[in-house]
C-alpha positions in Angstrom: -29.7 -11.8 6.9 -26.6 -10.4 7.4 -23.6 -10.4 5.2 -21.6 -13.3 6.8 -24.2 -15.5 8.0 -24.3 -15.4 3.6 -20.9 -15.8 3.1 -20.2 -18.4 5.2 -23.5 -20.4 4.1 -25.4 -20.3 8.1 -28.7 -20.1 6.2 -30.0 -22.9 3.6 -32.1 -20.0 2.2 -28.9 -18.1 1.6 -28.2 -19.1 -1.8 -31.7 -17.3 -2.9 -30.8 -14.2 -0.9 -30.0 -10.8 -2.8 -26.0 -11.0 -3.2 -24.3 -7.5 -1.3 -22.4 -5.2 -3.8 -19.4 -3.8 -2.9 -18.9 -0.1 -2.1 -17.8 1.8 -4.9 -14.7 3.6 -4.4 -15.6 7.4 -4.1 -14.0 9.1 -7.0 -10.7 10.8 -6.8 -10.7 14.3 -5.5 -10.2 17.0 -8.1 -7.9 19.5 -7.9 -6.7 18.6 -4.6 -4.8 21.2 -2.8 -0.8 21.2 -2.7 1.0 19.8 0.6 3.9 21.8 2.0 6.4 18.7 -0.1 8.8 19.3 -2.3 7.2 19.7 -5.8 8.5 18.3 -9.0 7.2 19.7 -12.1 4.0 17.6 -13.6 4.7 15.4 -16.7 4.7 17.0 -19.6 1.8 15.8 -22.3 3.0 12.9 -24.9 4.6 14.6 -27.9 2.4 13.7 -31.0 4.6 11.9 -33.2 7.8 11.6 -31.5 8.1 8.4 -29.2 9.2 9.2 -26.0 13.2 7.9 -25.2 13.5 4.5 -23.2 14.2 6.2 -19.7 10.7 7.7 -19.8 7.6 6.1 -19.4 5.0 6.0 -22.0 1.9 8.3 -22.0 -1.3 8.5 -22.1 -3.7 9.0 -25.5 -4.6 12.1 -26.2 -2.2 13.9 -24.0 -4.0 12.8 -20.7 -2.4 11.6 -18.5 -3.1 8.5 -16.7 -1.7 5.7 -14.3 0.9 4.5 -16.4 2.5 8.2 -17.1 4.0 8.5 -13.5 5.4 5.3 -13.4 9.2 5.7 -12.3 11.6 3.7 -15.0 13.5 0.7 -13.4 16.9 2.6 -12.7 19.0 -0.1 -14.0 18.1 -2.2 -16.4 19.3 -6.0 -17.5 19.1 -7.6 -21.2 16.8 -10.6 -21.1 15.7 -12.4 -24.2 12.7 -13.9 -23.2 11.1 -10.6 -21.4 11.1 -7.1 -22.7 13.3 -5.0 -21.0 10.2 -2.8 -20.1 8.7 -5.0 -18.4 10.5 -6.4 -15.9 11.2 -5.0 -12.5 15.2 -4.6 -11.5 17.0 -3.5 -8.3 18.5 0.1 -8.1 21.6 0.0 -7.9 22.3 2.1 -4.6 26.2 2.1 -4.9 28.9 1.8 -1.4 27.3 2.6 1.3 26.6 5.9 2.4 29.5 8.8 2.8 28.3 10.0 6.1 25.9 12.8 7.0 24.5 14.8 3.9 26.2 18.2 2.9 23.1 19.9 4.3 23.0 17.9 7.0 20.6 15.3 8.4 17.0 14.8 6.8 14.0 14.0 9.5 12.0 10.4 8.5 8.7 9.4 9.8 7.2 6.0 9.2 3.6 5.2 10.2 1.5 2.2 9.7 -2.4 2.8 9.8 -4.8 -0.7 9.0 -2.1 -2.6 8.3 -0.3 -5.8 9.0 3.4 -4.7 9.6 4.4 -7.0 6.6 5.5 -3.5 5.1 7.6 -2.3 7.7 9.1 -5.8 7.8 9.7 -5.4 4.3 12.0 -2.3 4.6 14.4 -4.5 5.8 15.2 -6.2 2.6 17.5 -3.2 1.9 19.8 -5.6 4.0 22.7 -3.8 5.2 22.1 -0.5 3.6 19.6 -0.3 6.5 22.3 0.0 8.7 23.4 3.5 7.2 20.0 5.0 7.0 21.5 6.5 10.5 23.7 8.4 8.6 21.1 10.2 6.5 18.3 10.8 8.6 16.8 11.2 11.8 13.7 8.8 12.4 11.3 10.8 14.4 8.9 8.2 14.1 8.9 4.1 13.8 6.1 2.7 16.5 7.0 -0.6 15.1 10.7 0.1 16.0 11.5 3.5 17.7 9.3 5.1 20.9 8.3 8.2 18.9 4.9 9.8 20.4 2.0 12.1 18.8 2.9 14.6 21.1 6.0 14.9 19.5 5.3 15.0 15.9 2.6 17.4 16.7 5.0 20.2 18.5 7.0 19.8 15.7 6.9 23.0 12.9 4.7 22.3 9.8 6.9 20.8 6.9 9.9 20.0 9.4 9.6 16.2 8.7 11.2 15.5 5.1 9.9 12.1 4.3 6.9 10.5 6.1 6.5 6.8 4.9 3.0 5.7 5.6 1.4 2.0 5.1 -1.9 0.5 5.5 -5.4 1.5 4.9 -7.1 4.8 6.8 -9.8 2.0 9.0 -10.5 4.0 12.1 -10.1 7.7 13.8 -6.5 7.5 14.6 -5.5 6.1 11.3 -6.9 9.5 9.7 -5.5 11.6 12.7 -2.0 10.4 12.6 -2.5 10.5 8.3 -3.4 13.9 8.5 -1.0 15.2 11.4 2.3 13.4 9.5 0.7 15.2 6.2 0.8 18.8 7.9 4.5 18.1 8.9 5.9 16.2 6.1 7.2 18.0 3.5 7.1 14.5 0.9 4.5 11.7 2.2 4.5 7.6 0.6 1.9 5.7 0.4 4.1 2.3 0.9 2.5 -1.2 -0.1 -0.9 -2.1 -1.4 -3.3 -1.2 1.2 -2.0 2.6 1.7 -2.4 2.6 -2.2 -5.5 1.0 -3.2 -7.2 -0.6 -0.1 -5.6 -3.9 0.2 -7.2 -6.3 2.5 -8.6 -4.3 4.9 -10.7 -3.0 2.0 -12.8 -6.1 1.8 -14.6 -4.5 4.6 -16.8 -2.4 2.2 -18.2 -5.2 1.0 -20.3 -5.5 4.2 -23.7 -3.6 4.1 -23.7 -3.4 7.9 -20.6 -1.2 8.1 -18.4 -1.7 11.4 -21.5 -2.8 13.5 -21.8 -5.7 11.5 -18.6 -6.4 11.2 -18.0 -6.3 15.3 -20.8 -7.8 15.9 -20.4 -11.1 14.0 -16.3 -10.7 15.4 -17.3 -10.7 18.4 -20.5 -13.3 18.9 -20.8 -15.0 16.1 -17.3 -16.7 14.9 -17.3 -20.0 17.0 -14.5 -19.1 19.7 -16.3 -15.8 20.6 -19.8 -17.6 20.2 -18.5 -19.9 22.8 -16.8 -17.4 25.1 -20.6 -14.8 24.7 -22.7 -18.0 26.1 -20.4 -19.2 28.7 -20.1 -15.5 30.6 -22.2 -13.1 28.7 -25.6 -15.4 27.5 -28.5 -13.0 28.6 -26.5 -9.7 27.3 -23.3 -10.5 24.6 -20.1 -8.0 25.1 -18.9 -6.1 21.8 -16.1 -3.7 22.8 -16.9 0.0 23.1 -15.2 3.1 22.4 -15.3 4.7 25.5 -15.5 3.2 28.9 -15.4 5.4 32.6 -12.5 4.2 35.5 -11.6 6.0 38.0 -8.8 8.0 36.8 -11.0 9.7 34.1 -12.4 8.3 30.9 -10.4 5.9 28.5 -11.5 6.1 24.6 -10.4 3.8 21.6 -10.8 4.7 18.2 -13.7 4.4 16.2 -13.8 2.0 13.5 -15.6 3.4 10.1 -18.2 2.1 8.0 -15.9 2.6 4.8 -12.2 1.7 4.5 -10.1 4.7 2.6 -7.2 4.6 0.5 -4.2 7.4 2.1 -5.0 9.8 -0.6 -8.7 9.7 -0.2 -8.1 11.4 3.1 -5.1 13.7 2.6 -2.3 14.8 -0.1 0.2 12.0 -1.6 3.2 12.7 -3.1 4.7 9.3 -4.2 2.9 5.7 -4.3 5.2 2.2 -3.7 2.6 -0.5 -4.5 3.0 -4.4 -3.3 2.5 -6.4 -0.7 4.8 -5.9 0.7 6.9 -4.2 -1.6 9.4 -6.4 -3.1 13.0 -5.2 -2.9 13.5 -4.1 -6.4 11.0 -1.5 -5.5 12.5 -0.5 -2.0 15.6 0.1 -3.5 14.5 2.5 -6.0 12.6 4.4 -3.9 15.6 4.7 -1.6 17.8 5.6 -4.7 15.4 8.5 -5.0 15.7 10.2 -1.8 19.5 9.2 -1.4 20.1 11.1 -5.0 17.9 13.8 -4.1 19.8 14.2 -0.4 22.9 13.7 -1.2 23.7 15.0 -4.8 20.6 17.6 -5.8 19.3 14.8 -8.3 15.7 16.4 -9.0 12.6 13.5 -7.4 9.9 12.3 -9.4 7.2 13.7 -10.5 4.6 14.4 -8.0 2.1 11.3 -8.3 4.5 9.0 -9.5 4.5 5.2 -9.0 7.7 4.6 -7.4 8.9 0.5 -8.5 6.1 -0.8 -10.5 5.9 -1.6 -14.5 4.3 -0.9 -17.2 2.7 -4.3 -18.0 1.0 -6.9 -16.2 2.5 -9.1 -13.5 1.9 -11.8 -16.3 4.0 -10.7 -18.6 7.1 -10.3 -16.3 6.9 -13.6 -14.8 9.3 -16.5 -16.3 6.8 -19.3 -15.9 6.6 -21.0 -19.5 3.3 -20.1 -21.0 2.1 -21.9 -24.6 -1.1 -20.2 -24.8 -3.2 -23.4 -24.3 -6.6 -22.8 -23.6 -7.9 -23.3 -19.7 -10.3 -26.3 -19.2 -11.0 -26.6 -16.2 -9.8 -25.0 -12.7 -8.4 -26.8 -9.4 -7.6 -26.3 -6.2 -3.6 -26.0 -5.7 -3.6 -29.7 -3.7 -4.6 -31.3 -6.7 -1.9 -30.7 -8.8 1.8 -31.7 -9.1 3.0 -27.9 -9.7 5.5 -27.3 -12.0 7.6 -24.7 -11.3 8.7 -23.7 -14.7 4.6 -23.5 -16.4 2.5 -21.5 -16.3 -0.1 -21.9 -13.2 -3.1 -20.8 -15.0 -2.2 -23.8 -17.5 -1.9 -26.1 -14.8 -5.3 -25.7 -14.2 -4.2 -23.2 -11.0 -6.6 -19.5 -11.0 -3.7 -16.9 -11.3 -4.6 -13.2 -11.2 -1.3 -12.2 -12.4 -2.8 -11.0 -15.7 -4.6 -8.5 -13.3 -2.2 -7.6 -11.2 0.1 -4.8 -11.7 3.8 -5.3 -12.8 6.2 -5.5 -9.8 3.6 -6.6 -7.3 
């Protein structure tokens, strides 16, 4: 039986059945080799007694460093009584608008989406009209949701010549690791931007399937009940999954080919800076445009190299302003049976909440 013919319950015997497991992540690559980017010293090991100063983040035990010691500071910070000032997410503050050209002159930007839903791109809008002066600081050799750059293009172009390359979604299929790896050779700083180009995201659910791509197409594509409908009306004695290749007469056409296992961007090439969320909210877009905009325009030294770019250091839970009073969780419900009140807590409305999972700034 396969894995959606459990998940959706086609079988009465299903319940009894063996439950899938997901696919472990592989295990970050060690020592991976440096990219052509602009490199920012690593972060120097926690002193031993000495706590580090506000505007850096906090380290690791034992000198090791982990998640949490790459973690960019919010650049501008509020007072708030009820939240610590750590731990909560603020906007950069970007300044007027842009002086013109840089004093060295234009940079190049690239922005690529691989598995993804375009919610990210969308998302770099929220920079409102500072978006309207990105013109002034950089070329954009490549946008596909907004600007007609080709492949053919980046790839004639000399190795490091593109400054930033901002890159969202998941690495699904042969074209996402292509263009991930081509934009890589080029790029002299690459982003994972928004959840899936940083930890999976959605299309990552797709490793829970034992049956890989096959599996997945073939339940797509005869199984859900429009395509089930559509394979018996016109293709009953032989059902129609879509192929990779197909011969017309001008030559052969190809498509890419999907993959059994979903990757994260830096499971397939080098990362230099990470922007979590989904989307990103703006808080974080403007701080990771405060970055380069320092960095281009007055000399202001980046990150360091691993860095996550508009995030916290504590749980979404803790940053959000919903009233908690620690009462303890009796019962759960679906979000049409309660009256929500804006100002509790949803986990004690009886509402499941994986803020206290979720990363800060999501």
């Amino acid at each position: 039986m396969g894995f959606f013919d459990r998940l959706f319950n086609k079988n009465k015997d299903a319940k009894n059945d063996e439950q899938p497991k997901a696919a472990a992540k592989p295990a970050p690559k060690a020592d991976a080799p440096k990219s052509a980017s602009v490199q920012a010293a690593a972060p120097a090991a926690a002193p031993a007694a000495t706590p580090a100063p506000k505007a850096e983040a906090p380290k690791a035990a034992e000198g090791n460093p982990g998640l949490f010691d790459f973690i960019v500071p919010p650049v501008a910070n509020v007072n708030d009584s009820k939240i610590p000032e750590d731990a909560k997410l603020y906007p950069a503050d970007l300044g007027p608008l842009l002086p013109g050209a840089p004093p060295g002159g234009k940079i190049k930007l690239a922005i690529y989406w691989c598995a993804a839903c375009g919610g990210c791109d969308v998302s770099l809008l929220d920079t409102h009209e500072r978006i309207l002066t990105i013109g002034d600081m950089a070329d954009i050799v490549m946008w596909p949701i907004a600007a007609d750059g080709k492949e053919k293009d980046i790839a004639a172009m000399e190795d490091g010549e593109i400054t930033v390359t901002i890159i969202s979604g998941a690495v699904r299929n042969t074209e996402n690791e292509h263009m991930a790896k081509l934009l890589r050779q080029k790029s002299k700083i690459v982003v994972a931007y928004g959840t899936c180009a940083t930890f999976g995201g959605s299309p990552a659910l797709a490793n829970l399937v034992p049956g890989g791509a096959n599996e997945i197409m073939d339940y797509v594509y005869t199984k859900t009940p429009s395509s089930a409908n559509f394979q018996t009306d016109y293709h009953k004695d032989a059902p129609q999954v879509p192929q990779t290749e197909t011969t017309v007469p001008e030559g052969v056409l190809t498509l890419p080919t999907l993959y059994d296992t979903v990757k994260t961007l830096d499971q397939v090439i080098d990362v230099d800076y990470y922007v979590p969320g989904c989307p990103p909210l703006p808080e974080s877009i403007t701080q990771l445009l405060k970055a380069v905009e320092d960095f281009v325009y007055n000399g202001v030294p980046l990150p360091p190299k691993g860095a996550f770019v508009g995030t916290t250091t504590r749980t979404l839970c803790e940053e959000c302003p919903r009233a908690k009073s620690g009462a303890r969780i009796t019962e759960l419900k679906e979000p049409y049976q309660v009256d929500v009140k804006e100002d509790v807590c949803l986990m004690e409305q009886g509402i499941l909440c994986l803020g206290p999972a979720t990363m800060g700034g999501c």
